[in-house]
N, C-alpha and C positions, 0 to 999 in steps of 0.2 A: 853409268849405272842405270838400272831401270827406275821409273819411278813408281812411286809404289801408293795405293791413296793412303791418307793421312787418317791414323787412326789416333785414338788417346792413350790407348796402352800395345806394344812395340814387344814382343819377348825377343831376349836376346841370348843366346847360349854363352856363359862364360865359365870355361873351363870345363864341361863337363855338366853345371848348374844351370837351368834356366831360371831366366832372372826379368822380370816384368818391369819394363823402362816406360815409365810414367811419366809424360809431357806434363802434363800440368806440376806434378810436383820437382821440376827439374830434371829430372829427369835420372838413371845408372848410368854409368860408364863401367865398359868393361877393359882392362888395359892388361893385354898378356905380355910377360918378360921373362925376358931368359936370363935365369939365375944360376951360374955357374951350370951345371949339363939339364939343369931344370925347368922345366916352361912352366909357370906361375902365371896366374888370373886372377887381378887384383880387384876389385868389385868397387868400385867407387860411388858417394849416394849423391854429391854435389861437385860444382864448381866453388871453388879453381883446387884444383890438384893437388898444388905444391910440391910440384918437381919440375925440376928446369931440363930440357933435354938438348944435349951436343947438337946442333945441323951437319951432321957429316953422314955418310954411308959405312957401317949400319949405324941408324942412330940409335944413340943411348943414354940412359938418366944420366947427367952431368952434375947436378944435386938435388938435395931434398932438401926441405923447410923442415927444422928441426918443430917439433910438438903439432907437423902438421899434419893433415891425413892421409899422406904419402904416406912419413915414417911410420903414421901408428898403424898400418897395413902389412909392414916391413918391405915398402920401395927400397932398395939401395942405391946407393951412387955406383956406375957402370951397366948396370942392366943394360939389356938389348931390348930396344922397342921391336914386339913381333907382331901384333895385331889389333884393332880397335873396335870392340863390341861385332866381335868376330870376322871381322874383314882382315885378311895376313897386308902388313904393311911393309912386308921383306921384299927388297928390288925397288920401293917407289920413294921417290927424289925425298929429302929431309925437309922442304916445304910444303911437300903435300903432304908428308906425315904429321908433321905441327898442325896445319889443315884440319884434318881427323883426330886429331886429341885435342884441338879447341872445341872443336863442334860436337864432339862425344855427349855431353850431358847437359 
């Protein structure tokens, strides 16, 4: 990637919404899925997630932490991981996607 200089606030498009990713305060994660024929953009405001995801090609939610802020987003178990705070994740290996959903936020 290119590097970019480091600022304190980072806008990031998710879904259609621009959404201002604040370092200091942890930061958003943007995490798109494909929800039955649907691409959905989940806005996340902290770590950790609480969704576990499959290492295989394509990867996908394999579960969710019940009362966590996956489910109360409406993550489900099966989704397709498609993108991370707008970068497409479709084609790249299931380590480097894990990669970019730890480092999102």
């Amino acid at each position: 990637g290119v590097a970019e200089a480091a600022s304190k606030d980072t806008s990031i498009e998710c879904g259609g919404l621009e959404t201002v990713k604040e370092e200091a305060a942890g930061g958003i994660a943007c995490i798109t899925l494909l929800g039955g024929a649907d691409e959905v953009a989940f806005v996340f405001d902290r770590q950790p997630f609480q969704f576990k995801v499959k290492l295989e090609v394509p990867v996908r939610i394999s579960g969710v932490l019940p009362g966590g802020q996956a489910e109360a987003l409406g993550v489900r178990e099966g989704m397709q991981l498609l993108g991370v705070n707008g970068q497409s994740v479709v084609g790249l290996g299931p380590e480097e996607v894990l990669r970019l959903v730890q480092s999102a936020a």
